[in-house]
N, C-alpha and C positions, 0 to 999 in steps of 0.2 A: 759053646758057641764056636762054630769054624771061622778062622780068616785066615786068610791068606799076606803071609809076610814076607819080605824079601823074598817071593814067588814057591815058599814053602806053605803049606797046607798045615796047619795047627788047631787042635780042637782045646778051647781054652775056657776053664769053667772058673768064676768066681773064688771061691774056697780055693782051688788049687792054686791060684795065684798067689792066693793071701798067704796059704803053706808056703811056699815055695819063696818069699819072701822074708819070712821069718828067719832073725839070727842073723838077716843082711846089712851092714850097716852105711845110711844112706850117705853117697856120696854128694861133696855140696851142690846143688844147683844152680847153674847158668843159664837155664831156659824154659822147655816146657817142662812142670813137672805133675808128677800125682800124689794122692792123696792113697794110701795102703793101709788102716788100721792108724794107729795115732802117728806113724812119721810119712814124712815126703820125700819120697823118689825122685831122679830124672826122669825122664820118659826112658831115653836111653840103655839107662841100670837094666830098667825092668826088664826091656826087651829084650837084652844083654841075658840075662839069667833066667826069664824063660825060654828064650827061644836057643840057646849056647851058642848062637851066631855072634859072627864080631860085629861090632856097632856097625861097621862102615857098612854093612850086608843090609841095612833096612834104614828107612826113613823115620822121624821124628811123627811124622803124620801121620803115618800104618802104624805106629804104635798107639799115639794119639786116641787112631778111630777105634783102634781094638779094643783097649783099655774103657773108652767111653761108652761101649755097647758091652759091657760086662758089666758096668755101671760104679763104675769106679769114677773119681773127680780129678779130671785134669786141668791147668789151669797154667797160665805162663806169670811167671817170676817175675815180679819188675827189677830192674838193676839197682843194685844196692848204693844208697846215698854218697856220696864221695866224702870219705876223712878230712876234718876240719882242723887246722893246726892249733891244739890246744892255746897256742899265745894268743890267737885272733882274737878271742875274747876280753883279754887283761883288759883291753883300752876302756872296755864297754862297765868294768867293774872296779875300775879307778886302780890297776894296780900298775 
C-alpha cells in the first residue's frame, strides 16, 4: 500500500511490517498505540522504525491512518490508574 508520510512516499505491505518489527522491544505507551502480532506498539515506535525518520518528522495520525489501512489495530491507551498509598486501606481492615 503507498502513503504518504511526513511528505515522504512509502510503499508499505503488511508482512513487511510485521518483519521489520520483530526483535523490537515495545516501548511503554502514553498514547495511541497498535496492536503487531502479540505485543503493543506506540504508533510513534512504529513509524520511528519504518519510516528511519525522527518522530518529530510525522504525525501520530499519518501513522495512525497508515497502520489502519494495512489492517493492523490501533487503539488509544487510557491513562493508567493513579498509585493508591498502601496505608489507605489499614483503616478499612481494622489494622
Amino acid at each position: 500500500m503507498r502513503c504518504v508520510i511526513a511528505g515522504f512516499p512509502f510503499d508499505l505491505i503488511k508482512s513487511e511490517v510485521e518483519q521489520s518489527m520483530q526483535g523490537v522491544t515495545p516501548e511503554p505507551v502514553t498514547g495511541v498505540a497498535v496492536t503487531i502480532g502479540r505485543r503493543v506498539y506506540p504508533v510513534m515506535q512504529v513509524g520511528e522504525v519504518l519510516t528511519r525518520q525522527d518522530r518529530r518528522d510525522f504525525t501520530t495520525g499519518e501513522m495512525r491512518r497508515a497502520l489502519t489501512r494495512l489492517g493492523f489495530t490501533c487503539h488509544d491507551v487510557p491513562p493508567a490508574a493513579p498509585v493508591q498509598d498502601a496505608r489507605a486501606g489499614e483503616g478499612l481492615l481494622g489494622w
